[in-house]
N, C-alpha and C positions, 0 to 999 in steps of 0.2 A: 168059346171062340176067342182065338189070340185079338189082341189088339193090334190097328194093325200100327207100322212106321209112317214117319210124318212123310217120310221122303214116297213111298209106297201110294198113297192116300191123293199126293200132287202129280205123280209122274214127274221124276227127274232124268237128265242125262246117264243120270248111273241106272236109271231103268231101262234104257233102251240100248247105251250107246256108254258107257262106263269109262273108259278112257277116252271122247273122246267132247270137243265143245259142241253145243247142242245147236248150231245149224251144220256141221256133218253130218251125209247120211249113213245110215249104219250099215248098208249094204257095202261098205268100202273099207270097212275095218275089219283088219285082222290080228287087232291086238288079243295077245292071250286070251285075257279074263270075256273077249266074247265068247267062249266056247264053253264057259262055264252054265252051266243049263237053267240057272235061278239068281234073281239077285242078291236074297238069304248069303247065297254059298261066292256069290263074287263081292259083297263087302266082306264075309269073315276072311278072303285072302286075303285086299287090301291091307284088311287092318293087321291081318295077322306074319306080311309079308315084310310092311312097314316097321310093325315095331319088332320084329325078328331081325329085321335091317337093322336099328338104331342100334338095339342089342349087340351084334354081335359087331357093329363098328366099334361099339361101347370097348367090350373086351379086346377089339384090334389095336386100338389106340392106346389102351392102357399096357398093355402088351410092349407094343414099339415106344413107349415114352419112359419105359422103368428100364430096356435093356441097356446094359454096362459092358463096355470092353473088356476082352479078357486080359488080366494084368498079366503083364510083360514081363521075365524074368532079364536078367541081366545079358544074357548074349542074343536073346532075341532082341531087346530094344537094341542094344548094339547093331545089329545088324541092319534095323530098320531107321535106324537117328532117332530114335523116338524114346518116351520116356519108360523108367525100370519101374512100373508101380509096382513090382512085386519086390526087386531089393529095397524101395523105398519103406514096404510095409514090415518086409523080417526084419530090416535091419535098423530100421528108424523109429518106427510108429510100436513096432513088439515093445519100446522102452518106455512106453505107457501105460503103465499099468498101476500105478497108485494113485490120488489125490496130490496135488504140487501146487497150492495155491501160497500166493507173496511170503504167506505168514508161518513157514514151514521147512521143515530141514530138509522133507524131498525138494524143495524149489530148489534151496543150495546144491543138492546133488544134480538136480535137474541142467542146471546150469553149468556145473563143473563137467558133465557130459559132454552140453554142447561146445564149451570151449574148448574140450579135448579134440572133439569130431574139427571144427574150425582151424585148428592147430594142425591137425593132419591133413585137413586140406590144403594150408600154406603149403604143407610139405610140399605133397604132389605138384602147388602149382609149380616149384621150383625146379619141381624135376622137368615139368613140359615147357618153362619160358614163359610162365602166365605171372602176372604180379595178383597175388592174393592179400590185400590188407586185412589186419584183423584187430577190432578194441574190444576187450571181453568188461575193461574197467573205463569207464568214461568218466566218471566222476561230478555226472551232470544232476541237479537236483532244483526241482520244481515244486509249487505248491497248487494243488489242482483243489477247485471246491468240489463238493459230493454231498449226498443225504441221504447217504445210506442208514444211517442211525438217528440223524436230528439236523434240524434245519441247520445251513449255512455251517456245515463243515468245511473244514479247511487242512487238508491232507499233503505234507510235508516231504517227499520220499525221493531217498536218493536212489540214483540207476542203477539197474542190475543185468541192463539193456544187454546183446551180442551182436556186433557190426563187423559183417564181413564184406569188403569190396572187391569184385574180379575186375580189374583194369582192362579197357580196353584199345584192343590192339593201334584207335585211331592215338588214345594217348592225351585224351582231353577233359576235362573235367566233367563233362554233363554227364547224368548217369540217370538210369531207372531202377526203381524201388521194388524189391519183393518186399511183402511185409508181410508177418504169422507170428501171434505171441505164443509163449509157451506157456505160461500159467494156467491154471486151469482155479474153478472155482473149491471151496474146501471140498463138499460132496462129494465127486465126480470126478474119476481117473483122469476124464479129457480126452478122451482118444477121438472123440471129432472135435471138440472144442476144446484145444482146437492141435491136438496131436498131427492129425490128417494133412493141417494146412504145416505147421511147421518139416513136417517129412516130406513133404514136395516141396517144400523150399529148402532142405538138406538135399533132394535131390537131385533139384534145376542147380543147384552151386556145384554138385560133383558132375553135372554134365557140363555146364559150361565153364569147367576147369581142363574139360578133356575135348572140350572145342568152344576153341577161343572166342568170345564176340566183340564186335566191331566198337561198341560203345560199353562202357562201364558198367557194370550192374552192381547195387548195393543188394546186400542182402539183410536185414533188421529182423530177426529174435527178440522177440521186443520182454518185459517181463509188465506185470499188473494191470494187462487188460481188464481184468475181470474187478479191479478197484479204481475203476472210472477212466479207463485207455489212457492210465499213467505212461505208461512207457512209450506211449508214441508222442505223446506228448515231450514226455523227454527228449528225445531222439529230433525234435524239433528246433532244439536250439541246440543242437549237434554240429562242429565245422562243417560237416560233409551236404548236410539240407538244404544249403542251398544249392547245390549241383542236382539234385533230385528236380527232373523235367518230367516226369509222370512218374505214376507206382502202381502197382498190383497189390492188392490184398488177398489174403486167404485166411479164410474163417470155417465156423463150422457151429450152429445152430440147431442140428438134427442127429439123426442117425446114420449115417452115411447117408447111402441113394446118391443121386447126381448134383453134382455143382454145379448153383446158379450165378450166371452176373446178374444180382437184387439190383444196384448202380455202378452206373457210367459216366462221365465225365471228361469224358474224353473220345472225339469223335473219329479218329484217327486210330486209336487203340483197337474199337469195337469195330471199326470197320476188318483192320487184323483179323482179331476172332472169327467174325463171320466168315471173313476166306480159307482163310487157314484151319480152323479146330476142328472135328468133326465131333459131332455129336455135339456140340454147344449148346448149352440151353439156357436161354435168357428170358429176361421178362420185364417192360418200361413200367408194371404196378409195383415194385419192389420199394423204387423210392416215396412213391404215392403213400405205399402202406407205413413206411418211415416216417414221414411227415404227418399221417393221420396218427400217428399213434396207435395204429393198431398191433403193428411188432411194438414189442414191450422190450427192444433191447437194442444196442448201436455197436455200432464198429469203428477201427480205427481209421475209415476211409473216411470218416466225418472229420478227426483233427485236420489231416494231408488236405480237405478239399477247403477248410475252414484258413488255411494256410496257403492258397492259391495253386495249389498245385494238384492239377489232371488225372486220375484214375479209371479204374476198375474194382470192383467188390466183387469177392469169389467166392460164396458159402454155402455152404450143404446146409438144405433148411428143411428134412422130412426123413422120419417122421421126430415132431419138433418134441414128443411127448418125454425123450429121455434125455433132453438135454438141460445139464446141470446138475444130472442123477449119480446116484452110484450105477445106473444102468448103461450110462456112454463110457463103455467098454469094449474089449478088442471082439468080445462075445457079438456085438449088436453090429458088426461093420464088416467091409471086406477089402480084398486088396483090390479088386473090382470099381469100387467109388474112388480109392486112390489114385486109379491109374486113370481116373475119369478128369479129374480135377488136374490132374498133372497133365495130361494131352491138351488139353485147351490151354493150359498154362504154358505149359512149353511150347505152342504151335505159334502161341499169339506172340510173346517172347521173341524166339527167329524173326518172326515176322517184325518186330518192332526195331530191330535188331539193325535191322537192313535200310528200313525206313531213315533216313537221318531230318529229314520233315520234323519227327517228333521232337526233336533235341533244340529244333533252333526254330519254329514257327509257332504261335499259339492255335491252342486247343479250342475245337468248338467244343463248348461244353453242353448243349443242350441237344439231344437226338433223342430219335425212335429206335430200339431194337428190341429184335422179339425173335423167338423160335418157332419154330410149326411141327412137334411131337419130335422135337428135339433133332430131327432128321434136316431141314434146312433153316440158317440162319439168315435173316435179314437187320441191315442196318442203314442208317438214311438219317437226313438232317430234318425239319422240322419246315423249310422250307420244300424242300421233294415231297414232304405227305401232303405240304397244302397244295401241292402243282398237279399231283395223284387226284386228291383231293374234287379239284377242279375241273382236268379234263373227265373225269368219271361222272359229276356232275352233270356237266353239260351233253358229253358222252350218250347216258342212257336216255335221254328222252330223245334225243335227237337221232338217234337210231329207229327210234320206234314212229319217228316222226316218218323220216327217210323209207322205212317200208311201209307205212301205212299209203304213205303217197305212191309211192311205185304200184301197188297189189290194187287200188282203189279204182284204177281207172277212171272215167267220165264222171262217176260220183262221190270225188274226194272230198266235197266237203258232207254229205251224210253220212259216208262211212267212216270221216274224222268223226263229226260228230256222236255217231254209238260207240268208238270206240274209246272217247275221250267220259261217255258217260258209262260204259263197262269198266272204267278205269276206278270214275270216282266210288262206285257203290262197290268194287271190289277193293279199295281202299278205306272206306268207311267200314269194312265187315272186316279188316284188317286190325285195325283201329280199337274197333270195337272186343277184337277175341284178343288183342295184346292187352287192353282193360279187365276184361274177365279172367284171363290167365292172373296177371298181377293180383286179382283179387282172389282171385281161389286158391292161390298160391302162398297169399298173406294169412287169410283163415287157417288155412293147412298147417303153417308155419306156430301160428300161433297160438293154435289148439294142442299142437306137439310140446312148442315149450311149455308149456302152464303143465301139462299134465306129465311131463319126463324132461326135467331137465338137466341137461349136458349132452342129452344123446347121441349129439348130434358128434361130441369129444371120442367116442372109442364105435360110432356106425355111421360116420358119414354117408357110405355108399347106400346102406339101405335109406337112409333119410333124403339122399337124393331121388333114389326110384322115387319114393312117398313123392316127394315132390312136382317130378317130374307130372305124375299120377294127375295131380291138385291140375298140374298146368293143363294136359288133355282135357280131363275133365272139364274145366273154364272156357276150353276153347270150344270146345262142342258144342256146349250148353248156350254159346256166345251165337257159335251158327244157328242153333237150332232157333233162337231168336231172331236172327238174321234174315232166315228165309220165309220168316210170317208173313211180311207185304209179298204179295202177288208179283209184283213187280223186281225185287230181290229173288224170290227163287228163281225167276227163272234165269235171271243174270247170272248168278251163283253156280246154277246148276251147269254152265259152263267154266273149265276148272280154268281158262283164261283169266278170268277177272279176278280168282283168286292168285293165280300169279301175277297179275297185273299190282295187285294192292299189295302184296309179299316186297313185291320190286318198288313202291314206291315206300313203304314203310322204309325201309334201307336205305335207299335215294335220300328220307329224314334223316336218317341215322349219319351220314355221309355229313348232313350237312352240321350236325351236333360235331360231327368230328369235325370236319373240320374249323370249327369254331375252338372249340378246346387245341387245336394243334396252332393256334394261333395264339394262345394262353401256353403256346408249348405242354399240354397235357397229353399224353399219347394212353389213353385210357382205352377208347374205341379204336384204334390203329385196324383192328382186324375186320371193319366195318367197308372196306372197299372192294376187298375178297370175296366178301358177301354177298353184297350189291351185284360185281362183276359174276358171280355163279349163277344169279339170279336172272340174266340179262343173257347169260346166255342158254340157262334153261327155256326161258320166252322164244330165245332166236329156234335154238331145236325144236322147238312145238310147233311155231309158223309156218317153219320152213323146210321141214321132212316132211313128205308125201304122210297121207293119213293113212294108207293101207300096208306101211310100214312097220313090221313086227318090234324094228329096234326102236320109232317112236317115244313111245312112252316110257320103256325101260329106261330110254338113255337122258328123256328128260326128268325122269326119278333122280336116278346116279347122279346129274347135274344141279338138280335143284337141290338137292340133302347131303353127297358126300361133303363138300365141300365147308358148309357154314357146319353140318354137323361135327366134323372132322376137328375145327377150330374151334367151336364152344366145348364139345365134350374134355377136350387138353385143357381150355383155360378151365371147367371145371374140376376136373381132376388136381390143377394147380394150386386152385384157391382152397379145394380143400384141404390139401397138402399143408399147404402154407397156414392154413388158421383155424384151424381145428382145434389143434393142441394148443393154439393160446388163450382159447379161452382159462386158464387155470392162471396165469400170468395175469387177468386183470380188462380180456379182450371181454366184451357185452356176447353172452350167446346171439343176442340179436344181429350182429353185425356179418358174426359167420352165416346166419340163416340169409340175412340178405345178399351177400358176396355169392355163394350159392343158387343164391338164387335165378340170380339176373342171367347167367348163361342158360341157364334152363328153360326160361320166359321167352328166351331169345330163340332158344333150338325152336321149341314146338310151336315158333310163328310160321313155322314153313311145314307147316302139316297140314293147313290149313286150305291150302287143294286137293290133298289126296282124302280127305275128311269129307269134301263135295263130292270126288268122283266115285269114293266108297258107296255111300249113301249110309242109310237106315240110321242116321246118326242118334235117333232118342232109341234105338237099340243097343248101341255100340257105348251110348252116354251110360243106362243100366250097366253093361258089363264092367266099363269102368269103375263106375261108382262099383260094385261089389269087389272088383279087385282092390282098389282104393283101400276100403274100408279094413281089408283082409289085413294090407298093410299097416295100415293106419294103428291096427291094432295090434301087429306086433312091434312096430316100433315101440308103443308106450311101453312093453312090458322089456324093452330091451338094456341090459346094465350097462350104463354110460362108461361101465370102466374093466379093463381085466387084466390079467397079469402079463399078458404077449406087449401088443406096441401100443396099449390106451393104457396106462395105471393112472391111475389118480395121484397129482402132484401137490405137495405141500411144506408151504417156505417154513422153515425153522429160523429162529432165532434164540437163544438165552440168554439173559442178565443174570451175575449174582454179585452179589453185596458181599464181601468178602466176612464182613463182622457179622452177618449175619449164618442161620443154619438152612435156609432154603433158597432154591435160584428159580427163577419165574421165566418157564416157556413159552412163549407163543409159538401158535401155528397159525399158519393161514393159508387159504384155499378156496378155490371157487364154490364147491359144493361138497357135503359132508363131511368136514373136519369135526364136529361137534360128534354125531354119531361114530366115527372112527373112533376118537379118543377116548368115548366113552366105553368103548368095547373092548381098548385096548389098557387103560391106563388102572394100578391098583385101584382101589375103594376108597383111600387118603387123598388119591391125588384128583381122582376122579370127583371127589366131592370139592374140589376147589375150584371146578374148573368153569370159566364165565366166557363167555362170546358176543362179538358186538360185528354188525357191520364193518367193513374196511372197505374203502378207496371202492364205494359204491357197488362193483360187481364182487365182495371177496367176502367172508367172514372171517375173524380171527378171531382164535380160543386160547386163553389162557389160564396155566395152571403152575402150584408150588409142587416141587419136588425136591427131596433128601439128596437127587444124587447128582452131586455138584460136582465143576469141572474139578478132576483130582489135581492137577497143576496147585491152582490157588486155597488148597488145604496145605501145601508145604511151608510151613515159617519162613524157610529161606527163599522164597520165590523173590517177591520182590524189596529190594532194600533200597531206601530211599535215605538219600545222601545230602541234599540240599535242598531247603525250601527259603528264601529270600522274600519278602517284600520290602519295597521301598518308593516315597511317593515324592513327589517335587512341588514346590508351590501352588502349582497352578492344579492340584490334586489329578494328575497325571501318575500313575501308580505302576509300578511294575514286579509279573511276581517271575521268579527263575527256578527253576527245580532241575535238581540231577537225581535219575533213580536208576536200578538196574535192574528189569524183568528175565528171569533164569530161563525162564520157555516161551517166550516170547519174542517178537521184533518185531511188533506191532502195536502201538500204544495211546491213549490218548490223554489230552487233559480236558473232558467234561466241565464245559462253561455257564453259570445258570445266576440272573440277578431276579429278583422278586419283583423291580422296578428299573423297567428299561428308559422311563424320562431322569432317574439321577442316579443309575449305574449302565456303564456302556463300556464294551470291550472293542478297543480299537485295534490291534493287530496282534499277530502272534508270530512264535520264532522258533525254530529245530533248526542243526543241520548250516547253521549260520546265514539262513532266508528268513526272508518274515513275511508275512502274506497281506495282500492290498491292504491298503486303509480302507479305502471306499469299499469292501466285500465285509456285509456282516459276518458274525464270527461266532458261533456256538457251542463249537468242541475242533479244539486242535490237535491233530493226529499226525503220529511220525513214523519212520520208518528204516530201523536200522538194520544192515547188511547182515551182520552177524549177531548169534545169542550171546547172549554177555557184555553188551557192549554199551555204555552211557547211554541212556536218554538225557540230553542236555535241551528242555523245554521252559516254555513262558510265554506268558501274554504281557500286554501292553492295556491297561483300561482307566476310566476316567471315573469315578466315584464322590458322588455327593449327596448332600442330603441323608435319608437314614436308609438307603438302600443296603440290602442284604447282597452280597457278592459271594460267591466261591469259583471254586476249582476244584475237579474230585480228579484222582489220579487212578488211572484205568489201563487194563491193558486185553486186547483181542488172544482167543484161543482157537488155531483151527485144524490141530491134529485129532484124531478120532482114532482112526484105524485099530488101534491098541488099548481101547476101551479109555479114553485119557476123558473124554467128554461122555459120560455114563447116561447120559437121560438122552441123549440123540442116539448113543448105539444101543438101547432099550426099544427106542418105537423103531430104530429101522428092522431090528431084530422079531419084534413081538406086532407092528404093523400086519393086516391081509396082505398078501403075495401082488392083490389090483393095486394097492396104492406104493408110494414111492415120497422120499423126503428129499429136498433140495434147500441150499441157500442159493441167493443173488449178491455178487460181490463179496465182499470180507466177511469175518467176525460170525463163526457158527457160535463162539460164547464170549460173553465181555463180559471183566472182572471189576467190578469197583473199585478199589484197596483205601485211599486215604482222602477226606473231601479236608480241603484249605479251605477255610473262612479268610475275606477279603478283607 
């Protein structure tokens, strides 16, 4: 004989009376699920109705938040003023197709292009009456620090920047910034990073050369973002920068897909966007994730805003897995994502255009803005969310106050009374299932990582089902506890009190936000929407006749599209966004917990239709056996594959030029050891050692024969001058002139054995010399062209019997032609799932001569 359910055993609402609170009588209902002839068969709808719901919002949402405009060809945008992404993609973004990073003769080509295209745009503007300024040489040169190779670097580099100005018709100085570098890292053609952003900014310059605007626009092609946002930094002490009253940035982090504003800084701008752009898609955790450090990279919206001036951040950040790959290529993108990022760019633009506020008033820099599946944009000050905030606050109780008193008649204060204690014990079971969800959700989470880790890198979606899974299951288990005292079921077992507790959890949530919006956090932003669906699913239940077939329906649709609608977006967001960092250095744990918390959040609102189902230690088994179904193919699931999860892994090389072997490392979040080992001869393989790195990484290193071919040539580098010379006061100084043949990229490696009586105080290229007060470890320079002096030195203080040097060194970062043999080995003889990247300069650095001090 079966055993029977707990709900079964007690007599609940959902035995008798299934949608409706348990003092209605059930002769007055005509909702559906009464007509169903057993309660067996009227929970398996519920439940199977329900999550067939989530389901297939699931796919609605995902659906409407990935689709892209069709790109525009040329006389269609013509026609509609709007932007050409498709001549933007033939005609601009096609000319991405090789690696062009700083240290490199595609850059020079890269460059001699876009002065060409700039040049021809003078042209035309002269045809139309536009004044087009253009400096392709600026002549500006900065020393920026960096650690990319060793502590307190100190990077030398003169401009290679492209500044083109459309005067505007008022005929005044103030102007707004497009800005998009072209560089791209050595690995990685660039065609989102950041190709995509500089070809909508070729061509918002070719459209508003062919309609004029009101105020100025600068346009900055900047060069060596990808060697610590040199060039914007340059462009900083540029005459024109100070007429810069806000700017636009365009970037690009992903694989195409759609362009987000990550940050804002300007509340005047985003308010634009929101009106104007359609399809906009924004989000206020972008800078949160900046500042926690969980993006592993920056933009050059950080110099401009570090410099007082207003913005926008514009980057395609998904999927993030091939960026800085040989895979961000024209193969991986469309003209689609082009035309996405130029529509918001161009809409917002006009609009700013017009605005002359922005030009002569300052900027609120601190707001709210967010998207809702990309389809409506909202944007608001920080002040408005707390005034939101507060009448929403006050708002929902005092509605519920206002009709309990109207509906109570002669006995308002007993029928306040049960309704204020239906309130609290439907808020305690509340309370209680948001606890046991988090907890069965953390178990779940953390029995997956131990047992398969990264999974989460190339199946988020199945790891979220799992999850999802972890959360029902908690919450059930939570009720089914819930309803032990006598007294709790039968509160319970009317579905009021569980929307009573649903609506005051959020009413907390409200109040969390609006504390954080007081810290200016806009974390919870979507925590009022929530509350407000919530409130007025309550009002639908009260206040529709009970023998109303659209009842319950409509308070389903009410109580779930809405907060579901919003959590399932920002999960689909988060996953988007941090998945693939884990391999950069992000803790798996942090993407399981980001993941998390929408999920915790969705299935607190399940938690009346869980009562009105019933049989829930029936429905608990089902779960648990689907759970476990899952549970179990995730483990066996490969974290990585050759489509949009490869497994990524940072190269670096040293070699020592008098010596015969150059020493690689790799590093990577999970399996660089085993990769290498599968992939590397028997000689190299046996050298090869791994250690921990930067806590979430390993890095493996091994000696290999095949050293950059550059630095086997005699005549590579020749070094022309080596000087020291000390003054009294043992103030020393050394000067070298050399001249690397494939290089323009170089350093002099700084190293004492005792930093109390040897200390390097400043260094010089380029006719700059970098702060006193900035330690100093390796000075690095940066010449225009091959063949051309390096004219380097430090400045250092020496005493006592400290050991001092200087090794003269220079970066290699062509490849394509087999020039760097042991990186085009694994990317060639590497599994098809994995993938090699650098981050910023120097895919090999060559030793050549160390000076003793």
């Amino acid at each position: 004989m079966a055993m029977e359910d707990d709900d079964q055993r007690h007599g609940t609402a959902s035995e008798q009376t299934p949608l409706l609170s348990h003092h209605e009588p059930a002769t007055r209902s005509r909702s559906p699920l009464h007509l169903l002839p057993n309660q067996r068969k009227r929970a398996a709808f519920v439940y199977l109705f329900t999550f067939g719901f989530i389901a297939l919002l699931a796919l609605a949402v995902h659906g409407v938040r990935v689709a892209l405009p069709e790109a525009l060809s040329d006389r269609s945008a013509q026609a509609k003023n709007g932007f050409a992404g498709m001549h933007a993609f033939e005609t601009y973004l096609s000319r991405f197709t090789e690696p062009h990073p700083v240290n490199s003769r595609e850059n020079i080509a890269m460059k001699a292009w876009l002065d060409s295209l700039a040049f021809d745009f003078q042209k035309e503007g002269q045809k139309t009456g536009v004044q087009v300024d253009v400096v392709t040489k600026d002549g500006i040169v900065v020393a920026n620090e960096n650690v990319w190779f060793a502590k307190s670097e100190q990077w030398i580099m003169e401009s290679r920047n492209l500044i083109v100005r459309v005067r505007g018709q008022l005929d005044t100085d103030e102007a707004v910034l497009v800005n998009a570098h072209y560089d791209s890292v050595p690995t990685a053609p660039g065609v989102t990073d950041n190709g995509m952003g500089v070809s909508v900014a070729l061509e918002l310059l070719r459209y508003f050369i062919q309609h004029p605007p009101r105020h100025s626009i600068i346009f900055l092609i900047n060069n060596a973002e990808e060697g610590g946002l040199v060039g914007a930094k340059q462009f900083t002490k540029h005459p024109w920068f100070p007429t810069v009253k806000m700017f636009i940035n365009l970037e690009g982090a992903g694989a195409g897909g759609r362009a987000m504003i990550f940050r804002c800084s300007s509340m005047q701008a985003i308010k634009h966007v929101a009106a104007h752009a359609s399809l906009a898609h924004a989000t206020p955790l972008g800078n949160d994730m900046f500042k926690l450090g969980l993006i592993k990279s920056d933009t050059d919206y950080t110099i401009f805003t570090q410099q007082g001036v207003p913005g926008v951040d514009i980057a395609f950040y998904a999927p993030r897995s091939h960026y800085h790959t040989p895979r961000d290529n024209l193969n991986n993108t469309s003209p689609k994502s082009v035309q996405h990022m130029g529509d918001v760019t161009l809409e917002a633009l006009k609009a700013i255009d017009k605005d002359d506020s922005i030009f002569t008033e300052q900027h609120e820099s601190k707001m709210v803005y967010y998207d809702i599946v990309g389809r409506l944009m909202l944007a608001y000050g920080f002040a408005t969310q707390r005034n939101i905030n507060i009448l929403i606050l006050v708002a929902a109780p005092l509605i519920a106050l206002v009709w309990t008193w109207i509906i109570a008649g002669p006995s308002k204060g007993r029928i306040l009374g049960q309704r204020m204690a239906i309130l609290a014990q439907g808020f305690f079971a509340t309370i209680i299932g948001f606890l046991f969800t988090v907890i069965f959700v953390g178990i779940a989470a953390t029995a997956l990582f131990k047992i398969n880790t990264m999974v989460t890198y190339g199946n988020a979606i199945s790891v979220s089902m799992y999850l999802f899974l972890a959360a029902v299951l908690g919450l059930i288990t939570s009720q089914i506890l819930c309803t032990k005292p006598e007294f709790m079921r039968k509160t319970l077992s009317s579905p009021e009190s569980s929307f009573y507790g649903v609506i005051a959890f959020w009413w907390i949530m409200v109040i969390l936000n609006a504390y954080a919006s007081s810290n200016q956090v806009a974390v919870m932003y979507f925590s009022i929407f929530i509350l407000g669906s919530n409130v007025v699913a309550v009002a639908l239940y009260n206040a529709m006749p009970v023998q109303s077939l659209l009842r319950m329906p409509l308070v389903f649709l009410t109580q779930i599209l809405v907060p579901f609608v919003i959590l399932i977006d920002q999960n689909y967001l988060l996953m988007d966004t941090m998945r693939h960092a884990t391999v950069d250095g992000t803790p798996e744990a942090a993407v399981y917990g980001l993941m998390s918390l929408p999920i915790v959040l969705m299935v607190i609102h399940l938690q009346p239709w869980i009562h009105i189902a019933g049989r829930k230690r029936s429905a608990a088994i089902s779960i648990t056996t689907v759970f476990v179904l899952v549970f179990a193919v995730c483990c066996v699931l490969n974290p990585f594959n050759d489509g949009w999860s490869p497994n990524k892994m940072l190269y670096r090389e040293e070699y020592n030029a008098t010596s015969g072997l150059s020493t690689v490392s790799m590093t990577a979040a999970w399996g660089v050891a085993q990769a290498l080992k599968k992939t590397l001869p028997a000689n190299e393989s046996q050298s090869l050692s791994c250690n921990v790195f930067n806590t979430y990484q390993t890095q493996c290193k091994y000696q290999t024969s095949l050293v950059p071919i550059y630095a086997n040539n005699q005549d590579e580098i020749q070094v022309s001058k080596i000087e020291t010379s000390c003054d009294d006061d043992n103030v020393c100084r050394l000067d070298t002139v050399f001249t690397a043949k494939n290089s323009i990229l170089c350093r002099l490696r700084l190293e004492t054995d005792d930093e109390m009586d040897g200390k390097f105080i400043k260094g010089f290229a380029h006719g700059v010399e970098t702060p006193e007060d900035k330690a100093l470890g390796a000075l690095v320079a940066y010449n225009l062209e091959y063949g051309q002096p390096f004219h380097m030195g430090v400045e250092y203080k020496k005493t006592g019997n400290a050991t001092m040097s200087a090794t003269i060194g220079c970066y290699y970062d062509e490849w394509t032609k087999g020039e760097i043999p042991a990186f085009k080995y694994l990317l060639d003889h590497l599994n098809k799932d994995t993938t090699v990247l650098i981050r910023g300069q120097g895919l090999a650095t060559v030793n050549y001569q160390r000076i003793t001090l």
